[in-house]
C-alpha positions in Angstrom: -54.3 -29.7 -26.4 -56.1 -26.5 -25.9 -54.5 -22.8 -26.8 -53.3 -21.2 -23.8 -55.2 -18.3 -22.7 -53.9 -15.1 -22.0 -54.5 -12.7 -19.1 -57.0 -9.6 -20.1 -53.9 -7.0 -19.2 -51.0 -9.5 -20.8 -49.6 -6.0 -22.7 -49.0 -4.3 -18.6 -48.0 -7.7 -16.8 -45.6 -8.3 -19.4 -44.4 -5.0 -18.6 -44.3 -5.3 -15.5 -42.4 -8.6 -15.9 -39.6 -7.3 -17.2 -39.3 -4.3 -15.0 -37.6 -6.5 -13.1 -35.1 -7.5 -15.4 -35.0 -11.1 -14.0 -35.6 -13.2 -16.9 -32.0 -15.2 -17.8 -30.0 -14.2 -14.6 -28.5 -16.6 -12.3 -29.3 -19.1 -10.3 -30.0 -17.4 -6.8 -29.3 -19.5 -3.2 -32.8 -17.3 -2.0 -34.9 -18.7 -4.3 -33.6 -21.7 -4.5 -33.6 -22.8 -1.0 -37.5 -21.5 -1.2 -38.1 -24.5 -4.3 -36.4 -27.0 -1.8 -38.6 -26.4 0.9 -41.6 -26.0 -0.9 -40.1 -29.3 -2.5 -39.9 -31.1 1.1 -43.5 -29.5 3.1 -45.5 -31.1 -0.5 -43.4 -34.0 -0.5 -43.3 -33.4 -4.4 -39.8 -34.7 -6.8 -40.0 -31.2 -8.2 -40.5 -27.3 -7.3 -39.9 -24.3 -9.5 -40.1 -20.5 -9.5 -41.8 -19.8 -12.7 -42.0 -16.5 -15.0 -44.4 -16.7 -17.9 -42.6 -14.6 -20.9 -44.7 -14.0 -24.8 -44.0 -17.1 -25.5 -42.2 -19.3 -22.9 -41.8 -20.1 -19.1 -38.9 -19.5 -17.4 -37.3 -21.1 -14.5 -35.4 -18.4 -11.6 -35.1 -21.6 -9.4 -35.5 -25.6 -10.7 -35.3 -28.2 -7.9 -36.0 -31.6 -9.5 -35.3 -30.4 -12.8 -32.5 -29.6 -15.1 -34.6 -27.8 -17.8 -34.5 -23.7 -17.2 -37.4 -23.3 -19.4 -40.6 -25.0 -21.3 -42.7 -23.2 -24.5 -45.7 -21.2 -23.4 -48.1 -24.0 -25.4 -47.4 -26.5 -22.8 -47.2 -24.0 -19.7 -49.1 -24.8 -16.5 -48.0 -21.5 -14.7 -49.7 -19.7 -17.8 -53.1 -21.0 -16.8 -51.9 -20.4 -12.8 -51.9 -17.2 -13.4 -55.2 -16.3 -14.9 -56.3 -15.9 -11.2 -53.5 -13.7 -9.3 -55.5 -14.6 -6.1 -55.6 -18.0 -5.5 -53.6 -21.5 -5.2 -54.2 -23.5 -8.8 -54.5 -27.0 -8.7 -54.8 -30.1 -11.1 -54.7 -33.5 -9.2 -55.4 -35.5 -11.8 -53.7 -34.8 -15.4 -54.8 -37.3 -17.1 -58.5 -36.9 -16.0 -57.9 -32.9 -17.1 -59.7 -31.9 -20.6 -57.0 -29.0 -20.9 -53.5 -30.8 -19.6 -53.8 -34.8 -20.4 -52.5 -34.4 -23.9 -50.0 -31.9 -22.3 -46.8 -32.8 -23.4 -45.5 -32.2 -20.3 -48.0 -34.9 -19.6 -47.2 -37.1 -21.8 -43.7 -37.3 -21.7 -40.8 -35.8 -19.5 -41.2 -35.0 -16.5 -44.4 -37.2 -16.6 -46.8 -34.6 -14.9 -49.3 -36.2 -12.9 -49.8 -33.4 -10.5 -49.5 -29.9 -10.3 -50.3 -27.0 -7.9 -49.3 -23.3 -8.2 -49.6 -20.1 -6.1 -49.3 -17.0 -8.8 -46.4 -14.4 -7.5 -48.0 -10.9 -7.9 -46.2 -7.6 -7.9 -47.4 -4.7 -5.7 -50.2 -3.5 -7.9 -52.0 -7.7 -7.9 -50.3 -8.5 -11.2 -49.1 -12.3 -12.0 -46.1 -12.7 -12.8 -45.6 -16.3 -12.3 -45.9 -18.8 -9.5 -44.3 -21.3 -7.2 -45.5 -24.6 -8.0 -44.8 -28.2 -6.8 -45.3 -30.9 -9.5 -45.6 -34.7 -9.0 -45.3 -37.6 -11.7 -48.3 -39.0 -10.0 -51.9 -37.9 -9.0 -52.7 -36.4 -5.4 -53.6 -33.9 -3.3 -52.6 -31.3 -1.0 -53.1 -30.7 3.1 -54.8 -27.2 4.0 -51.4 -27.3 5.9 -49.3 -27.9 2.9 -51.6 -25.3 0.7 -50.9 -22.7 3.9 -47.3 -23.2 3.8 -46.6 -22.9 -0.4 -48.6 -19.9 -0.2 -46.5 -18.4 2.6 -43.3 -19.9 0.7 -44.6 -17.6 -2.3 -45.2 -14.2 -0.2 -41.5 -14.8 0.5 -40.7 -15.0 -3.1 -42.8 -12.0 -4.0 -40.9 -10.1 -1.2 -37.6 -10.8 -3.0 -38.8 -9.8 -6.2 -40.2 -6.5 -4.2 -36.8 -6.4 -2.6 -34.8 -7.0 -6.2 -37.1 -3.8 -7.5 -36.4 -1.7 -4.9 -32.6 -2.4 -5.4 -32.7 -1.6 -8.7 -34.8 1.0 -8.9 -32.3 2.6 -6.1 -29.0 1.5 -8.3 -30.2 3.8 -10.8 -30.9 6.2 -8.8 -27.6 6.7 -7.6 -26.5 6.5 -11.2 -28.3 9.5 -12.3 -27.3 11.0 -9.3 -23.4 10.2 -10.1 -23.9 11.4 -13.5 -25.5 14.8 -12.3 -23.0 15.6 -9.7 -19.7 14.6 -12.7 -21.8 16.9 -14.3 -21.8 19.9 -11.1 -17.9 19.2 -10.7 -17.4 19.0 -13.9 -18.6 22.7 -14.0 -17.5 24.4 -10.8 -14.1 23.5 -11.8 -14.8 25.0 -15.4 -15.9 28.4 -13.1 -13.2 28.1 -10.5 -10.9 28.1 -13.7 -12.6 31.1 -15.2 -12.3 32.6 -11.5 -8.7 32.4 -12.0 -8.1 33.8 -14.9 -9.5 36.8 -14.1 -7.7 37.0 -11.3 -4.7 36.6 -13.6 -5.9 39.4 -15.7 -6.4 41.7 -12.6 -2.6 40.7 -11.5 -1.1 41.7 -14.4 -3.1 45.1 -14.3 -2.2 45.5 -10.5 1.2 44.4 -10.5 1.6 45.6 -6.8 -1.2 42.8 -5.7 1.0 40.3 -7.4 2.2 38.1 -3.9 -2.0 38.3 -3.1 -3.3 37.2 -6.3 -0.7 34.2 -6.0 -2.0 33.3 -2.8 -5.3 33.5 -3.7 -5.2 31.9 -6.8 -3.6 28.6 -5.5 -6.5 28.6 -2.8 -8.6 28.7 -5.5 -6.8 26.0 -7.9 -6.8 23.5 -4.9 -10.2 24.0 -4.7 -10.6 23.1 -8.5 -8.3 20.3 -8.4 -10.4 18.6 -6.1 -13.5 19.6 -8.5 -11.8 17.9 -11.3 -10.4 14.8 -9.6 -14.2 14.0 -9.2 -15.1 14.5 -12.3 -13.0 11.6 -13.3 -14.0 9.1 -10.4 -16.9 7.3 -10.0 -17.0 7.8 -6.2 -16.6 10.2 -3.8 -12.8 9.1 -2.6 -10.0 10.6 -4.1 -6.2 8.6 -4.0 -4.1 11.4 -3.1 -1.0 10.8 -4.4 -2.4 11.9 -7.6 -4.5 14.6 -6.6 -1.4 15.9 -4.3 1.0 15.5 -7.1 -0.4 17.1 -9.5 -2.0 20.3 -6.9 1.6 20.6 -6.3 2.9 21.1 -10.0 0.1 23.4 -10.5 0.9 25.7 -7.4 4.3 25.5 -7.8 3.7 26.6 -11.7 1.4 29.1 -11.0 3.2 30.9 -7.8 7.3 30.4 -8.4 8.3 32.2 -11.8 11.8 30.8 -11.6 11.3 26.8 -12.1 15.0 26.5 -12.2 15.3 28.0 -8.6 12.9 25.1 -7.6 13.4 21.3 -6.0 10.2 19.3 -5.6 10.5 15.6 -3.7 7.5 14.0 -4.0 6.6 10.2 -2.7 3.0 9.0 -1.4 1.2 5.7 -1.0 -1.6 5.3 -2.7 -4.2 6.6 0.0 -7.8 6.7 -1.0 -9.5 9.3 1.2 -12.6 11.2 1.5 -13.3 13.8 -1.6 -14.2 16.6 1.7 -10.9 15.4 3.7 -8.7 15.6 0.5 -9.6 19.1 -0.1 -8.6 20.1 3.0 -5.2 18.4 2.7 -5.0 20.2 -0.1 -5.5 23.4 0.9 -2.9 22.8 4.1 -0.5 22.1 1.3 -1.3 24.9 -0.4 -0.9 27.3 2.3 2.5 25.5 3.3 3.9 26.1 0.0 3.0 29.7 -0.2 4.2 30.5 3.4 7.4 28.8 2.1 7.4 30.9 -1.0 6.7 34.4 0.8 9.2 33.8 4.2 11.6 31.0 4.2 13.4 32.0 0.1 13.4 35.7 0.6 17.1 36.2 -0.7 16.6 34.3 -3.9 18.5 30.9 -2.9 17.4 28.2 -4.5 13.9 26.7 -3.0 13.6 23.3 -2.1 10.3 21.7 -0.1 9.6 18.1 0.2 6.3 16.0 0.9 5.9 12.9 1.9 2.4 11.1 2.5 2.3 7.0 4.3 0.4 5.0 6.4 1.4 4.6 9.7 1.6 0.9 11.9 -1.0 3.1 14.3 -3.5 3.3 11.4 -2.8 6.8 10.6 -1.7 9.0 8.2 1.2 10.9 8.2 1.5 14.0 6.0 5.6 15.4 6.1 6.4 19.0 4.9 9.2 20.4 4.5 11.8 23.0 3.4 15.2 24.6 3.2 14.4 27.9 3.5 16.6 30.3 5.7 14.7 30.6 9.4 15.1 28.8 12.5 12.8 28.5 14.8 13.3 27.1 18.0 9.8 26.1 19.4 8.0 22.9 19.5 4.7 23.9 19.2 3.6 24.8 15.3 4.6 28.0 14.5 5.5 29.7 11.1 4.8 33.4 11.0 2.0 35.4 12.2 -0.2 36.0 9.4 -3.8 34.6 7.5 -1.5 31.9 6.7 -1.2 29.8 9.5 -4.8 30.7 11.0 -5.9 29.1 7.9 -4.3 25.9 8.6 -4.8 25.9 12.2 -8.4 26.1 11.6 -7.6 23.4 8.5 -6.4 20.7 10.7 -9.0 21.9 13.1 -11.4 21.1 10.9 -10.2 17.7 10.0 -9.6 16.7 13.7 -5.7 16.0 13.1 -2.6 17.1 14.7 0.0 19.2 13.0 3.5 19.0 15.3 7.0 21.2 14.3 10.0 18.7 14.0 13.6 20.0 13.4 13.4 22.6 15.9 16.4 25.2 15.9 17.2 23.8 12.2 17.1 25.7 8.6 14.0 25.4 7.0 10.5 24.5 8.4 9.4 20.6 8.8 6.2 19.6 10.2 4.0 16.3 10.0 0.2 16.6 9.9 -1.0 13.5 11.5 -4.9 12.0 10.6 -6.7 9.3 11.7 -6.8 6.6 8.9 -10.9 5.4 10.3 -12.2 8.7 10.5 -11.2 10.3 6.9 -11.0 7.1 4.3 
């Protein structure tokens, strides 16, 4: 038996061939419902996809065959491919100088026949081929060369399809890496932000209830920052985010922790990373409006929050506490102030409802209501 040849650009095909990365995956059901049909229109026992590697061939799809790959020494697809641009056929083995000592030939699976059409990349490199083997000499129809040709454009269109996939996987990896990387460092700014703000309170101790405010604007802001730095997605489960947005406000704003009461309970929502931050900054505004009118004679402060799901697919966001007002209206009012236009235009924003319960009650209670489709 003969050496094999090699193609004149073996260093780039092979290259090419394992940009692909498909050498030693799985079996697919795409390719190999192509090697049964191919299989069927030849009337051959055997059909294979067929990558030629250094120094072997390799099988993506084997119908008729159990073997999922043969040395390069005894490779038909090798010599297939020495011509990217047309069907190779040998309808006599035995009659061949190159293939009759074969020993593929000469012993399992007993090749008498073989025909393959090389699979070529984009840029007319061979890759491999789709072949149809017999254990016994013949031919092939113009019909039946037409359709194992067109069987193969479909194969080279999945392996165009495969790269594409890839090449657009990784794509959105680097871009997941870059934007950890952005939220990673907002949220270091926002941070810095807010410790100057700290520094500035301390010199202006009259801007003390504004630099609260602002700073817990801020911190929700930053909490969202980090909470994506630490996911791998843009969705954020809010009982987490909430929880701890909460701690940190409630740290940051009320200088008397033993004067405070926080009740807590969520689901486990995942939402939208854009949504969540505007939860977050309606919590944040609740709290502080809590802080600077409903505990105004020092009592003890209590506020509860309460996030589920709703039978009605929603979700239902209830706030609440025991400050020392009564209101007696329905509709949402709290004090008149940047305060509530903020979450008016908040909830406005996230095309929810935000409705008073407990009316002519102690303390304020609302429940912000959001559509479960529109924000997860």
């Amino acid at each position: 038996m003969q050496k094999v040849p090699k193609p004149a650009n073996e260093k780039e095909r092979l290259k090419s061939l394992y940009d692909y990365e498909i050498l030693d995956t799985k079996e697919e059901i795409d390719y190999d419902g192509i090697t049964e049909i191919a299989a069927g229109i030849c009337d051959t026992p055997i059909s294979l996809v067929s990558f030629v590697d250094k120094d072997r061939q390799w099988f993506k799809s084997h119908f008729g065959m159990t073997e999922r790959e043969t040395p390069i020494s005894s490779s038909f697809c090798a010599h297939a491919i020495l011509n990217p641009n047309d069907i190779f056929i040998v309808p006599d083995t035995s009659k061949n100088d190159v293939f009759f000592n074969n020993p593929l030939v000469t012993g399992s699976p007993n090749i008498g026949f073989y025909a393959g059409v090389p699979l070529v990349n984009e840029d007319g490199i061979a890759l491999g081929t789709l072949c149809v083997i017999d254990s016994k000499p013949r031919e092939l129809s113009c019909k039946q060369i037409k359709a194992l040709k067109s069987l193969a454009l479909q194969v080279n269109n999945l392996l165009r399809l495969r790269k594409k996939t890839m090449d657009l996987n990784k794509a959105l990896f680097k871009n997941k890496v870059l934007l950890k990387e952005v939220n990673h460092r907002v949220k270091n700014n926002l941070q810095l932000v807010v410790n100057l703000l700290a520094i500035e309170k301390l010199n202006n101790p009259s801007l003390s209830a504004q630099m609260d405010s602002l700073n817990a604007r801020i911190m929700s802001i930053a909490k969202v920052h980090e909470e994506l730095y630490h996911v791998d997605e843009g969705h954020i489960d809010l009982k987490y985010y909430l929880k701890d947005l909460i701690d940190q406000i409630v740290a940051a704003v009320f200088h008397d922790k033993d004067q405070i009461n926080v009740i807590f309970q969520s689901e486990n929502i995942r939402i939208d990373s854009s949504k969540a931050l505007l939860v977050g900054l309606i919590v944040n505004e609740l709290i502080i409006n809590s802080m600077k009118y409903a505990f105004v004679h020092g009592e003890k402060s209590e506020f509860y929050f309460n996030a589920e799901l709703a039978k009605n697919k929603t979700i239902e966001f209830h706030y609440g506490d025991n400050g020392q007002r009564v209101v007696a209206h329905d509709e949402f009012e709290m004090t008149e102030g940047l305060g509530q236009e903020i979450i008016l235009s908040l909830v406005d924003e996230l095309n929810g409802e935000l409705k008073r319960t407990r009316k002519n009650e102690l303390g304020y209670h609302c429940i912000l209501y959001l559509n479960l489709s529109d924000h997860l």
